[in-house]
C-alpha positions in Angstrom: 103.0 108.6 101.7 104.7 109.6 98.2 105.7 112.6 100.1 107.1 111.9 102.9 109.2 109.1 100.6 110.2 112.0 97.8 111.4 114.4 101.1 113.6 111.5 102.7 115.6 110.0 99.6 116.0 114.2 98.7 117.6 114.3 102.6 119.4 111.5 102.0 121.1 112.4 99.0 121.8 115.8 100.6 122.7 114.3 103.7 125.7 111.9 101.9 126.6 114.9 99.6 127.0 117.4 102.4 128.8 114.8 104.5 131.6 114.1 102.0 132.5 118.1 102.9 132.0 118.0 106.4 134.3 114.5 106.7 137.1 115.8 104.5 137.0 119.2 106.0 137.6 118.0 109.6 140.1 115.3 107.9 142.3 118.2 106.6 142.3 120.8 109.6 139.6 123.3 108.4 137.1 123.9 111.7 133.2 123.1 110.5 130.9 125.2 112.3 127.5 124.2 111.8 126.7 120.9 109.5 123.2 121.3 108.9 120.4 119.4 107.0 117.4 121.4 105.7 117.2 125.3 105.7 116.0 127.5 108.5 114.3 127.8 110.7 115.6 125.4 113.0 113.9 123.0 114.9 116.8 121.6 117.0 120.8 121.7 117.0 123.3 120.1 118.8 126.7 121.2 119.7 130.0 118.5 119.8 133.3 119.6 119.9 135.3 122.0 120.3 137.4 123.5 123.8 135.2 122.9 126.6 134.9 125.7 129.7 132.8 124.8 132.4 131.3 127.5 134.4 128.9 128.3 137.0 125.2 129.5 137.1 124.4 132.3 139.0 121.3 133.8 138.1 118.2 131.9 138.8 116.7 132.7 135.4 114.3 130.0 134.3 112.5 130.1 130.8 109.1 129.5 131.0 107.8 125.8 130.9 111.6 124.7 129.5 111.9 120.7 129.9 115.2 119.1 129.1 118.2 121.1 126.9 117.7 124.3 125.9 118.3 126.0 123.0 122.1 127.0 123.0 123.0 130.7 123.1 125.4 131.9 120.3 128.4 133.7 120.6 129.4 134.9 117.5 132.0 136.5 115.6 133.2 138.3 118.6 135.5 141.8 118.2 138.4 143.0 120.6 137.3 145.2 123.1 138.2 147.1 125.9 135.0 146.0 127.7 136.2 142.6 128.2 137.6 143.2 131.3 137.0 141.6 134.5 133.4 142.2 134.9 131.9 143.1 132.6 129.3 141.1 131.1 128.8 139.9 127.3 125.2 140.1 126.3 124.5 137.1 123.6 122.1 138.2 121.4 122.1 135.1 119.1 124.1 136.8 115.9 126.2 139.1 117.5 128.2 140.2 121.1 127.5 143.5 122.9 129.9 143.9 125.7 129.4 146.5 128.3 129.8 147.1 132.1 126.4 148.6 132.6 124.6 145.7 134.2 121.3 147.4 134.4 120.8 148.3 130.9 121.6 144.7 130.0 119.4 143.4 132.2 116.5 145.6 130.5 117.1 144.0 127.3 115.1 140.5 128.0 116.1 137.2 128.3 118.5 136.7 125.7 121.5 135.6 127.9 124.4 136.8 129.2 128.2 135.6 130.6 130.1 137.7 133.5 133.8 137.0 132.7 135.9 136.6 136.0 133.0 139.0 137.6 132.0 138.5 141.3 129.4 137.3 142.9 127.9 140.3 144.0 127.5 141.9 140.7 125.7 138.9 139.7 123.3 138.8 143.1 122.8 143.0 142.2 121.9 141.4 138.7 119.7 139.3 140.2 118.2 141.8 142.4 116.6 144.0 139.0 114.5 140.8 138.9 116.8 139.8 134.9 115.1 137.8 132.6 118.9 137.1 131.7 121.0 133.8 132.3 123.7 134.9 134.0 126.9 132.4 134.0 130.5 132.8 135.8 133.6 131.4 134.9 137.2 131.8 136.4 139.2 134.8 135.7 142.1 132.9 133.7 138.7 131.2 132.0 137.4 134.2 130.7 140.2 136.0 129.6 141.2 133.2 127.8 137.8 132.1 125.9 137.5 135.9 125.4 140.7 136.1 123.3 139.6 132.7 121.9 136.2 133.7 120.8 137.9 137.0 119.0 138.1 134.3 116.1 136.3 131.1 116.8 132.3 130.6 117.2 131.8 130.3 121.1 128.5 128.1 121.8 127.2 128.8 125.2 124.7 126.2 126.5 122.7 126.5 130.1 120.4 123.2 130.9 117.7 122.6 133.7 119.2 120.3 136.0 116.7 117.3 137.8 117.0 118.9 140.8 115.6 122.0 139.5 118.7 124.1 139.3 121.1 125.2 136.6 124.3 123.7 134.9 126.0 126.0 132.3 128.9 124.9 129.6 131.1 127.1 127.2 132.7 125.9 123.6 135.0 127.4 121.9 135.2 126.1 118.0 132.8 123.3 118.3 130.3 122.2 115.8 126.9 122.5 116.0 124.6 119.9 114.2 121.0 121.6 113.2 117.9 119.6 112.1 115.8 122.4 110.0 112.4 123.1 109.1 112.8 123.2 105.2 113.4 119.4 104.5 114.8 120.4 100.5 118.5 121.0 101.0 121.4 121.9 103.5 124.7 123.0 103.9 128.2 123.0 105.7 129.2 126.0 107.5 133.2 126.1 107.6 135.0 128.7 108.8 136.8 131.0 106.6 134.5 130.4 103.7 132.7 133.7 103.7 134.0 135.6 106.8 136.9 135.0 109.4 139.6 134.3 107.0 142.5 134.6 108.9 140.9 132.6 112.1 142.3 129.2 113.2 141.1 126.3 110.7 140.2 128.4 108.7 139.6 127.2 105.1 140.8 129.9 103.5 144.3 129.5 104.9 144.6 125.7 103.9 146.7 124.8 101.0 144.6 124.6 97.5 144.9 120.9 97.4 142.8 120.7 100.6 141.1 122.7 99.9 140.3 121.3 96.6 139.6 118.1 98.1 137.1 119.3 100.6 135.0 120.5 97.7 134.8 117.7 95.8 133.9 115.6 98.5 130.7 116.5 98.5 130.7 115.2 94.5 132.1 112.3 94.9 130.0 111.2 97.9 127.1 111.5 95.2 128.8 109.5 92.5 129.9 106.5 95.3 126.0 106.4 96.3 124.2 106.1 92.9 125.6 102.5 92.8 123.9 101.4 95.8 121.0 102.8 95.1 121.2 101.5 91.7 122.2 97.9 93.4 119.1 98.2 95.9 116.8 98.8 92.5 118.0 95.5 91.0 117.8 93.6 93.9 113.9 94.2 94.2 113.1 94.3 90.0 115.0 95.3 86.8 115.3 94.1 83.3 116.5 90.2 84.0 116.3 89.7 80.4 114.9 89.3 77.1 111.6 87.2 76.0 110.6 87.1 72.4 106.8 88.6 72.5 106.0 87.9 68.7 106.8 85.8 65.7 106.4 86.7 62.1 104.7 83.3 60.0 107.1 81.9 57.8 110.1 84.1 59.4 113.1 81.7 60.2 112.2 82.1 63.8 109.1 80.4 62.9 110.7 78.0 61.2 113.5 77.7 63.9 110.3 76.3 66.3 110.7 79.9 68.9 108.0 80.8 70.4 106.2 84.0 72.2 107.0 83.9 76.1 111.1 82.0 74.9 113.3 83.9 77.0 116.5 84.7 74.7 119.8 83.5 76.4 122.2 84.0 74.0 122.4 84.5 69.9 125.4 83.6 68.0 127.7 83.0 71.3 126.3 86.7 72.1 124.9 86.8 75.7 121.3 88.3 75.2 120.5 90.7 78.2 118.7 93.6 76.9 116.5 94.4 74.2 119.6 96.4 71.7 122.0 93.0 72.3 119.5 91.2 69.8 119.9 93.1 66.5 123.2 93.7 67.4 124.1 90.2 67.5 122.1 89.1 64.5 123.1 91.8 62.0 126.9 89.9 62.6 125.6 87.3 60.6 123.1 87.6 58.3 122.6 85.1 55.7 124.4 82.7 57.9 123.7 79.9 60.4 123.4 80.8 63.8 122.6 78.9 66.9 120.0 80.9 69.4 119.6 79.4 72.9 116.6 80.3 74.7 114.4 79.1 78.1 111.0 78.1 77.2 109.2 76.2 80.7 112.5 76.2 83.0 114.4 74.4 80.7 117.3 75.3 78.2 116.7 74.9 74.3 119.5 75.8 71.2 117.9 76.2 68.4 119.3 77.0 64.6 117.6 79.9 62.4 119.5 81.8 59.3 118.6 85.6 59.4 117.4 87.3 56.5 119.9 89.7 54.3 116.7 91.6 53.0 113.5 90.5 55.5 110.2 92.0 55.0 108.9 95.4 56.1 108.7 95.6 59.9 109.9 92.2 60.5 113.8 92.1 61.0 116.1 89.6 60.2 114.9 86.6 62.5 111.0 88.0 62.1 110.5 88.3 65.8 109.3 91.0 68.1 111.2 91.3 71.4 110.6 92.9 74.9 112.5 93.3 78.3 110.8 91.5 81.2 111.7 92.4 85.4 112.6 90.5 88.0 114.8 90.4 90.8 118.6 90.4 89.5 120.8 88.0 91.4 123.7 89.6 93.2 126.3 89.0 90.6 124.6 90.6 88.1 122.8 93.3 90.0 126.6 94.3 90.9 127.8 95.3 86.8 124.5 96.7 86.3 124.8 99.2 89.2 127.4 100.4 87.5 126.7 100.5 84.2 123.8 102.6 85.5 126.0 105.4 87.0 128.2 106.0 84.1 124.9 106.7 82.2 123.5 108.5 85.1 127.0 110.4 84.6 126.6 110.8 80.6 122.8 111.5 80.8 123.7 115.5 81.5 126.3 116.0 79.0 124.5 114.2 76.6 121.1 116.6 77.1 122.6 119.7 77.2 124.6 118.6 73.4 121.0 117.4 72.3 119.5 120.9 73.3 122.5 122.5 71.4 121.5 120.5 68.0 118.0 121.4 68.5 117.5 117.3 69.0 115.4 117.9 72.1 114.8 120.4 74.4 116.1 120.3 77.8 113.3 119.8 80.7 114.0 121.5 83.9 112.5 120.9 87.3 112.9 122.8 90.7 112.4 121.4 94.2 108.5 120.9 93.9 109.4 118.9 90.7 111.8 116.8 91.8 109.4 115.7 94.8 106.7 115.2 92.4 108.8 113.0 90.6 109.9 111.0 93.3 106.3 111.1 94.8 105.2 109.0 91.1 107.7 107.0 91.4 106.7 105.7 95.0 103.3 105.3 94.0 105.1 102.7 91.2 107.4 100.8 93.1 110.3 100.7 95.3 112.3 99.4 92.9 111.5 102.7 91.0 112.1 104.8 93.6 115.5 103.5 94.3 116.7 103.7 90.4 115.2 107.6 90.4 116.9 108.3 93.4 120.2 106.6 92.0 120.1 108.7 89.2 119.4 112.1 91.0 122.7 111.1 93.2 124.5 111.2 90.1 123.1 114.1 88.2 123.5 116.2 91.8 126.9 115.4 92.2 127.5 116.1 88.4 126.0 119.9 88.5 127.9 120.7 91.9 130.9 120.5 90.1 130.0 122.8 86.8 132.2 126.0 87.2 129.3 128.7 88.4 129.9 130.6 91.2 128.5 129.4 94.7 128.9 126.2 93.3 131.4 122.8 94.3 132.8 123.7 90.9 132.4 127.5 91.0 134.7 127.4 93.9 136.8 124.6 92.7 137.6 126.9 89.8 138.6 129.9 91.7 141.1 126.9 93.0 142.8 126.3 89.9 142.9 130.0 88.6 145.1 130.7 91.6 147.2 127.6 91.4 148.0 129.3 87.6 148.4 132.6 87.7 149.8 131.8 91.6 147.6 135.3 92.7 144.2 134.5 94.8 141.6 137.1 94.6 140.9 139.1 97.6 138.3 136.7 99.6 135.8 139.3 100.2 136.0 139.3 97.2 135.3 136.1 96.0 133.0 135.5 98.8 130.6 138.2 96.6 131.1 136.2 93.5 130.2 133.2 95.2 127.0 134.7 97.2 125.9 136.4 93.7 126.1 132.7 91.7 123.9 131.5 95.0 121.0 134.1 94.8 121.0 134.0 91.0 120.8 130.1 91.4 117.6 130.5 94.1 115.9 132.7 91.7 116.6 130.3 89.0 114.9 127.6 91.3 112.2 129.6 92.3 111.2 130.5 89.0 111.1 126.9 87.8 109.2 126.3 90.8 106.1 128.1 90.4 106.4 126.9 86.6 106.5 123.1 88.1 103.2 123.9 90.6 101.6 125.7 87.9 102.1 122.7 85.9 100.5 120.5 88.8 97.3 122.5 89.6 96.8 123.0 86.2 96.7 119.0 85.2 
């Protein structure tokens, strides 16, 4: 169970994170071709968007036992050629488009799928007579010298479906989005277009200005720092630290004297609201050697009682002579609200403040890949949801926090390629920066893979 629980907070926090792109994108103009969650292969994908063509089938193709949608054929990244003519047929391969009028050594290639622009019906029924494997699909002349010149720079999705009645029904996109559910549950991404290839194509992102384009990448960021809180709320809702209760008392200490006891929940010392373990010698060192009232719950009911803290208090004992601890419980909404908070600006800070440790030689810094971070998650399931939440809260915020340091491939890689153009007012060539940004990436996965085997040789071995 700690698992499956580990692998859907991880989607989760993907999911919001890669949302934030794929809402601000769409929001500013720049097309989104594929939002995905998980890494391939796919297991299912559906397409939305985009200029619809409707067309006709014509070949009586049929895959074997096929129930319901099936899988859509890809047209992609389609070049101008003199083959697009009327009749000649597009063969879609998945990645790419071969276009060609010889219909018989297309309809030796399988059952991969195929489109006759504008063609007739009798080259499709001579198709049909070489016994093809291929979906065959027809649309209007006007139709398919249009989406041709239309798929020269947008993705064209190509979808056939079994109707009840046995038959076909085929549908053409041009620039929609297709939304993929993937095997790998660690991860996923936003395809947009112009990111790493058709620049210059309609929506492109590389053609919006840099303050879109800046704001689509932090999206993704910011998504994560807006859901820590609710996580962190959710936490504090089932069980956080609802206050402090005094655990021991010193003989002949002033809190001995002052009549507290072990199990007195501390309310307030010295006017100074009590609410964590640090708010008690902070508020006591304010006055030592002075009169101080200390309000506290003993039984469901409210007592103030009077100590004077020690200026010089024995070894081990403190001022007061007590011994406190934090105790959980379910935090009402008005203070579960502050303390969500309070948790993501630490969540925030915790980074920062490990790497500056690591730099003083205070403490090393502990990394984890994927099968860590599951591990993790899968302990704290087996502790609690309230646990679970808080961990999950806190990987939000520390996700959203390394998207946006400045390495290539990167939310902040990219975000810095951003402001160098906006000061020396030059952009680097795209292919260009496309290569910087698909070197940070595979330096990143070996990165994680290394720290992966590290994290399952660290399992097996105990």
């Amino acid at each position: 169970m700690a698992i499956p629980v580990a692998l859907a907070l991880l989607s989760l926090i993907v999911f919001v994170h890669e949302f934030g792109h794929f809402f601000v994108a769409r929001r500013v103009g720049v097309h989104v071709r594929e939002f995905a969650l998980g890494f391939p292969p796919r297991l299912a994908s559906w397409i939305r968007g985009g200029e619809h063509v409707s067309a006709v089938a014509l070949s009586p193709w049929r895959p074997a036992r096929a129930r319901g949608p099936l899988r859509p054929l890809v047209v992609d990244r389609v070049a101008p050629d003199e083959g697009w003519v009327r009749g000649a047929v597009a063969l879609l391969t998945g990645d790419h488009v071969l276009v060609a009028a010889d219909l018989q050594r297309l309809a030796a290639t399988g059952s991969a799928g195929a489109i006759l622009f504008g063609a007739s019906v009798e080259s499709a029924l001579e198709l049909d007579r070489w016994r093809t494997r291929i979906p065959v699909v027809r649309v209007s002349a006007a139709d398919g010298e249009r989406l041709a010149a239309a798929a020269n720079q947008r993705e064209t999705l190509a979808e056939i479906r079994l109707t009840s009645g046995g038959g076909t029904v085929a549908a053409l996109r041009v620039g929609g989005t297709r939304f993929s559910l993937n095997a790998v549950p660690l991860g996923g991404y936003v395809r947009l277009t112009g990111e790493s290839d058709e620049f210059d194509a309609p929506g492109s992102f590389f053609t919006r200005p840099r303050w879109q384009r800046a704001l689509v990448l932090v999206a993704g960021p910011l998504m994560n720092f807006a859901l820590a809180p609710f996580l962190f709320f959710g936490a504090a809702l089932i069980a956080d630290v609802a206050g402090v209760e005094i655990l021991q008392v010193a003989p002949g200490s002033p809190a001995e004297m002052a009549d507290l006891w072990p199990g007195d929940r501390l309310l307030s010392i010295a006017d100074v609201a009590i609410d964590l373990p640090p708010d008690v010698p902070r508020a006591v060192q304010a006055h030592l050697g002075e009169p101080i009232a200390i309000v506290v719950e003993r039984a469901g009911a409210r007592r103030t009682m009077a100590a004077i803290p020690r200026v010089s208090p024995p070894a081990g004992q403190g001022a007061l002579g007590i011994r406190v601890g934090a105790y959980a419980a379910p935090l009402s909404i008005d203070r579960a609200v502050p303390r969500a908070f309070t948790y993501t600006g630490e969540a925030i800070l915790l980074l920062p403040r490990a790497i500056r440790e690591a730099i003083q030689g205070v403490q090393p810094i502990q990394l984890a890949g994927p099968v860590g971070i599951v591990d993790a998650v899968g302990q704290a399931a087996r502790q609690g949801p309230e646990v679970v939440f808080f961990l999950a809260g806190l990987l939000s915020a520390q996700i959203g926090l390394i998207n946006l340091i400045p390495w290539p491939g990167l939310d902040g890689g990219r975000l810095a390629f951003v402001g160098l153009e906006a000061i020396t007012r030059r952009r680097l060539p795209p292919r260009r920066e496309a290569a910087f940004h698909f070197a940070g990436i595979v330096l990143l996965l070996t990165l994680a893979v290394i720290i992966s085997i590290g994290d399952v040789q660290r399992l097996v071995g105990g």
